[in-house]
C-alpha positions in Angstrom: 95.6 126.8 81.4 92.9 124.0 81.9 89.4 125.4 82.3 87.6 122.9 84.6 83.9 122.5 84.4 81.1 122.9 87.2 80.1 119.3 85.6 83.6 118.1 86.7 83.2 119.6 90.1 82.5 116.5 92.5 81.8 116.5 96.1 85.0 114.6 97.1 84.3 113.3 101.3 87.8 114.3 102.5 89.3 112.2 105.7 89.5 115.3 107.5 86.1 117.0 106.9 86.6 120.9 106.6 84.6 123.8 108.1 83.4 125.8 104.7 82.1 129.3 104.7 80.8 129.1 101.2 78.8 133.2 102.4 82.4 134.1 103.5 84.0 132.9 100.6 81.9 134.7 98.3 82.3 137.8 99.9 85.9 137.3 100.1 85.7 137.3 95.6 83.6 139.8 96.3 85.5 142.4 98.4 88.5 141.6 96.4 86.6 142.8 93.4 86.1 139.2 91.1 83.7 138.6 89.1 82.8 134.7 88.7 84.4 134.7 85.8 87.5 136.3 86.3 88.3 134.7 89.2 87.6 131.6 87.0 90.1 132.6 84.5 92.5 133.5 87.0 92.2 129.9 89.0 91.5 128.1 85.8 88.2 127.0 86.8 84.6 127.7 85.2 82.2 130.3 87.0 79.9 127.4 86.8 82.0 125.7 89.0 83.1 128.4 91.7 79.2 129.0 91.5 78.7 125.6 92.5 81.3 126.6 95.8 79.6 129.6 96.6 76.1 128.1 96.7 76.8 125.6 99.4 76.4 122.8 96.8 79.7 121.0 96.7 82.3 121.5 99.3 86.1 122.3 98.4 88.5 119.6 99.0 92.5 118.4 99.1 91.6 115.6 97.2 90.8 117.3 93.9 93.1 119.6 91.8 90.0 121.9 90.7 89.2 122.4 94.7 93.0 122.7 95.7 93.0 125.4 93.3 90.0 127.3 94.5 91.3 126.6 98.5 94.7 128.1 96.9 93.0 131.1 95.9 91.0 131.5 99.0 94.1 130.7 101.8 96.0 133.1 99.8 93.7 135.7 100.2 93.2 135.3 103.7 90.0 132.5 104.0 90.7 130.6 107.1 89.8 126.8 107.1 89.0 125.0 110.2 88.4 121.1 110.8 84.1 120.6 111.1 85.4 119.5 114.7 
């Protein structure tokens, strides 16, 4: 499994810009009882990096596989996206 780095982790501008919860999405890792770093491991991405979601400070998008992987995690788990409009 490929560990992605937070220094990988771009903000990508998607075409459709997406509504993120990056509060909610912590507590989702949270409630479902994830440490940064597990859920890292599990996702294959650094906690670095799903730090950087959680703070606000990049935004998760279709357009890279290290965000498709953390949107995975987070649709699977019952995180609800909605368009910014």
């Amino acid at each position: 499994m490929e560990i992605i780095n937070a220094s990988e982790a771009v903000e990508i501008k998607s075409e459709e810009p997406i509504k993120f919860d990056y509060n909610r999405a912590k507590l989702l890792r949270v409630e479902k009882g994830f440490t940064q770093i597990e859920l890292g491991k599990i996702i294959g991405l650094s906690n670095q990096a799903i730090s950087l979601y959680e703070k606000g400070s990049i935004i998760p998008s279709e357009n890279t596989e290290k965000s498709r992987k953390y949107i995975g995690w987070l649709k699977d788990n019952g995180y609800e996206f909605k368009s910014s409009e």
